[in-house]
N, C-alpha and C positions, 0 to 999 in steps of 0.2 A: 334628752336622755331619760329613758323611764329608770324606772328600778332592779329591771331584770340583769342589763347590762352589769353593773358594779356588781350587783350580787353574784351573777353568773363567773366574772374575773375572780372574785377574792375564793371562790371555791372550786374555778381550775387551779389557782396557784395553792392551795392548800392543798391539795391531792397533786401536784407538781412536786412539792417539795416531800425528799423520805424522810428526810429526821422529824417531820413531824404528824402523831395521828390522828391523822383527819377524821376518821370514823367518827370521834366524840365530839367532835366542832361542828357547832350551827353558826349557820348566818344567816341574818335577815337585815332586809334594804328598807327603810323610808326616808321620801326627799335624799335620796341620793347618798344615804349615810348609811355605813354597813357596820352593823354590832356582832358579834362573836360573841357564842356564850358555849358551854360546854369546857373538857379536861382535855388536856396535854398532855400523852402520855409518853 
């Protein structure tokens, strides 16, 4: 599994989900681990 995968999942489900806004949430993948950084609004 490269990187793109998980990263790709964790930011359809954030733009899936309304109650939360995506617009201001990043993610990034290395070694198959995905961090979030950015506001919840």
């Amino acid at each position: 599994m490269n990187d793109l995968t998980p990263h790709q999942d964790v930011i359809d489900e954030l733009q899936f989900e309304p109650s939360i806004g995506a617009a201001n949430i990043g993610a990034s993948a290395k070694n198959g681990v995905v961090t979030l950084s950015g506001h919840v609004c």
